[in-house]
C-alpha positions in Angstrom: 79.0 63.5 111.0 82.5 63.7 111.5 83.0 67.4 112.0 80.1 67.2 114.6 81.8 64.5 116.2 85.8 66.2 116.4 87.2 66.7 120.1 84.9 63.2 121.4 87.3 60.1 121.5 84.6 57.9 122.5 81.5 59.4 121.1 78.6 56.9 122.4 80.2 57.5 125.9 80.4 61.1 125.3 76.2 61.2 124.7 75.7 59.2 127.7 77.4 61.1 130.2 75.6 64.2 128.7 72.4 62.0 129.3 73.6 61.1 132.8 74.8 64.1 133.7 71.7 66.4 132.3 73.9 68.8 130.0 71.5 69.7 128.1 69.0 72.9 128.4 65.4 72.8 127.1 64.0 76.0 124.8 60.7 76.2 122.9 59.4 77.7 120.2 55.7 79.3 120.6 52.7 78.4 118.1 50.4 81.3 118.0 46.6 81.0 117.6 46.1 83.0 114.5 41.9 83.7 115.8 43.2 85.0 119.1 46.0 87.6 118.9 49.2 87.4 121.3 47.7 83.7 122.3 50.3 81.2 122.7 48.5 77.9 123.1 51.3 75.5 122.4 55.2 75.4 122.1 57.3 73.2 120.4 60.1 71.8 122.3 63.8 72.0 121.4 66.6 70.9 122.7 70.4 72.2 122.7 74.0 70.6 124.5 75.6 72.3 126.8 79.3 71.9 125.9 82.7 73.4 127.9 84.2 75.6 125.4 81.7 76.0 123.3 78.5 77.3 125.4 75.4 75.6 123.9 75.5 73.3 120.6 72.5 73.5 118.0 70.8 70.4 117.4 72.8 69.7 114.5 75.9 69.6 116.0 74.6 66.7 117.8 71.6 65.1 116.8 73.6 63.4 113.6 75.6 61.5 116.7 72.3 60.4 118.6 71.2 59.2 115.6 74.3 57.3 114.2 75.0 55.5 117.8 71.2 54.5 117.8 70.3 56.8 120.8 67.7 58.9 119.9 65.0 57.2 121.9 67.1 58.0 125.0 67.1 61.4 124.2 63.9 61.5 123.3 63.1 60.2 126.8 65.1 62.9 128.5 63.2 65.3 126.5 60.2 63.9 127.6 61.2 63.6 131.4 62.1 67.3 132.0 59.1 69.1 129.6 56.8 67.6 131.7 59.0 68.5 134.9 58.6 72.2 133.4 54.9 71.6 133.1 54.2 70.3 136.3 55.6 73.8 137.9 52.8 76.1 136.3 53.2 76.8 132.7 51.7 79.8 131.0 51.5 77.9 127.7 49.3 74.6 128.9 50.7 72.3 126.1 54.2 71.3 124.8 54.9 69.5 121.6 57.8 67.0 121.6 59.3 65.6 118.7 60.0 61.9 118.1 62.4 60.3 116.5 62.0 56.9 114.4 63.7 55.2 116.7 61.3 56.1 119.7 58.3 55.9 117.4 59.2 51.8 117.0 59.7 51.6 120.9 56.7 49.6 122.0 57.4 51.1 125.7 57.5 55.2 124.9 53.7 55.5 124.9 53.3 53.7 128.7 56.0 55.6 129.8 54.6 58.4 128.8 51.8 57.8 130.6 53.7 57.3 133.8 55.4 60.3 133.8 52.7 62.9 133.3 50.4 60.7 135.9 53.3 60.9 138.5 53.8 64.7 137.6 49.9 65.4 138.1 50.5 67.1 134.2 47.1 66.5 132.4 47.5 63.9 129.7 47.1 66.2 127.0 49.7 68.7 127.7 52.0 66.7 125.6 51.7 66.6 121.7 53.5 64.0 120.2 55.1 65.1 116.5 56.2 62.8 114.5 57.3 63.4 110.9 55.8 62.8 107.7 58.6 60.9 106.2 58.4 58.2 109.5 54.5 57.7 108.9 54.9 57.4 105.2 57.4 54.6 105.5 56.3 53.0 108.9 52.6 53.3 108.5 51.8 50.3 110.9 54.0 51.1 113.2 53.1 54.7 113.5 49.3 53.2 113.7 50.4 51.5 116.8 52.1 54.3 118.2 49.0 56.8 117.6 46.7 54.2 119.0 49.1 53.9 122.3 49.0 57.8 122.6 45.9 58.4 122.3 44.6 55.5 124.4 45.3 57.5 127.3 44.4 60.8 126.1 47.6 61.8 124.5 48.0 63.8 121.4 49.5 63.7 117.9 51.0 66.2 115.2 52.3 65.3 111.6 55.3 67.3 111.1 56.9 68.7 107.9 53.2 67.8 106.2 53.5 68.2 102.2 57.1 68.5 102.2 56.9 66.2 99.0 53.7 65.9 97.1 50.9 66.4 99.0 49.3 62.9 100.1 46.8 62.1 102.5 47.7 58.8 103.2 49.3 59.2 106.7 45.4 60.4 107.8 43.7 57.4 106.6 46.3 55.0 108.9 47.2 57.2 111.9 44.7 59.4 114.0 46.6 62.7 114.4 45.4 66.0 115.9 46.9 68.6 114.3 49.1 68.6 110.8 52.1 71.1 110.7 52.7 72.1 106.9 56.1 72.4 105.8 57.8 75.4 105.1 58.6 74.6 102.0 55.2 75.4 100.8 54.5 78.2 103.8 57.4 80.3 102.4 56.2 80.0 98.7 52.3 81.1 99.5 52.7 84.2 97.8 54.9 83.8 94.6 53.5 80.4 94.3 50.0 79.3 93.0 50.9 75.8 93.5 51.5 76.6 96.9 48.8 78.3 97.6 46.5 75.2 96.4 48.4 72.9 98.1 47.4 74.4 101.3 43.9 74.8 100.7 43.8 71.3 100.1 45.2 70.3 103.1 42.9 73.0 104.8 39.8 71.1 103.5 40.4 67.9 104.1 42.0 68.6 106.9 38.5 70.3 107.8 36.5 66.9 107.0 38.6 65.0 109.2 38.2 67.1 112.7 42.4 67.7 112.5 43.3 71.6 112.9 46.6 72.5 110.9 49.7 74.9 111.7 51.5 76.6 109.0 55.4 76.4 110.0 58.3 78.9 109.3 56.3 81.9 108.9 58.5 84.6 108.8 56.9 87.3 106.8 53.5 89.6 108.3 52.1 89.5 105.0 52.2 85.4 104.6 51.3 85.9 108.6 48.1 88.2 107.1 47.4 85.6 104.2 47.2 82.5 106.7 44.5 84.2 109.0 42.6 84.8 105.0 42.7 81.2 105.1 41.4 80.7 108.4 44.3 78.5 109.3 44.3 77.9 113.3 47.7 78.1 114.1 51.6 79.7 112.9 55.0 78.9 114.0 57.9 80.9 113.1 60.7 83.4 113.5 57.7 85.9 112.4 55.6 84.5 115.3 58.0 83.8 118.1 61.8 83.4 118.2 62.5 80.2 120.0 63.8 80.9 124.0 64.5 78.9 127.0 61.9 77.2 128.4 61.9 78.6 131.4 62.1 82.1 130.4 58.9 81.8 127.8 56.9 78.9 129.3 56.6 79.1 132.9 54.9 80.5 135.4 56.3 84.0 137.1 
């Protein structure tokens, strides 16, 4: 963390101003409908730092500091704040997914406050998709099962991110109630050359099928895995080979 952290004296302080001050600059990344071509239901949020000398920082020149100084959850409520701001203008693509970090996923006051803000905005309450990683729900089962029940006691959604990174286990589905699973690119790059890969999505495809939870295949970067995932029938892709990610503004809005 150090070299992200060269040129701040007082690092915390450095992250609050930039909080205080708004210096950073929201882009997202479209998810394509694989049954409905050049449809762009969704977009995954990211976010980069706007910096004097050095134009914009990539999130991990920075998020390694938010996450050492425990300040993730007050990024993660920036976040939160201006994509629905963006939203509440007229968006061509109706729903944004936001990621959340442990830290916010253990703050008993996210889910309420998201409430709050879309209500105030007039946003519908699910134009936010909440993703939380795979890794979190594995090792704070409970506490994700409070967070999902939060969300989606008001209508909000959820998405398990970087889904079968490890071994593929279904026991984030029997605790929290998600929407949508995103499966790792770890396996999504292999499909082809892989048979193991290849079967571990199918699996998820099933059960994800018995459950009522739609998938999206991440880090597609190739047309031919692109052509393999609609053989699959899997609803949604995300990737350079999709959509290159671009400021929200530019790709989300209304003209």
């Amino acid at each position: 963390m150090d070299e992200q952290l060269s040129g701040w004296s007082d690092p915390p302080a450095r992250l609050r101003t930039a909080l205080e001050r708004d210096e950073f600059e929201l882009y997202c990344q479209p998810i394509a409908s694989l049954a409905q071509l050049e449809s762009y239901p969704m977009a995954e949020v990211l976010v980069r730092m706007r910096e004097e000398e050095r134009a914009l920082l990539p999130p991990g020149e920075f998020l390694p500091a938010f996450e050492h100084y425990g300040m993730m959850a007050e990024l993660d409520r920036w976040v939160l704040r201006n994509a629905v701001r963006h939203l509440a203008r007229g968006s061509r693509i109706p729903r944004l997914t936001i990621n959340v970090s442990n830290h916010t996923l253990k703050d008993a006051e996210f889910p309420a406050l998201a409430e709050a803000e879309l209500r105030a905005a007039g946003v519908p309450m699910d134009a936010v998709l909440f993703e939380i990683d795979e890794s979190d729900v594995l090792a704070r089962q409970d506490i994700a099962a409070r967070f999902s029940t939060a969300i989606t006691a008001y209508g909000g959604g959820l998405l398990i991110d970087g889904f079968c990174r490890r071994a593929v286990s279904f026991a984030p589905l029997k605790k929290v109630r998600v929407d949508y699973v995103k499966v790792d690119g770890c396996v999504i790059r292999k499909l082809l050359v892989s048979e193991a890969a290849d079967t571990k999505l199918k699996a998820v495809l099933s059960v994800a099928e018995m459950l009522g939870i739609e998938v999206v295949a991440e880090c597609v970067e190739e047309q031919d895995i692109l052509a393999h995932l609609r053989e699959l029938k899997v609803a949604f892709a995300q990737g350079f080979g999709v959509a290159e990610p671009q400021p929200v503004a530019q790709i989300a809005l209304k003209p």
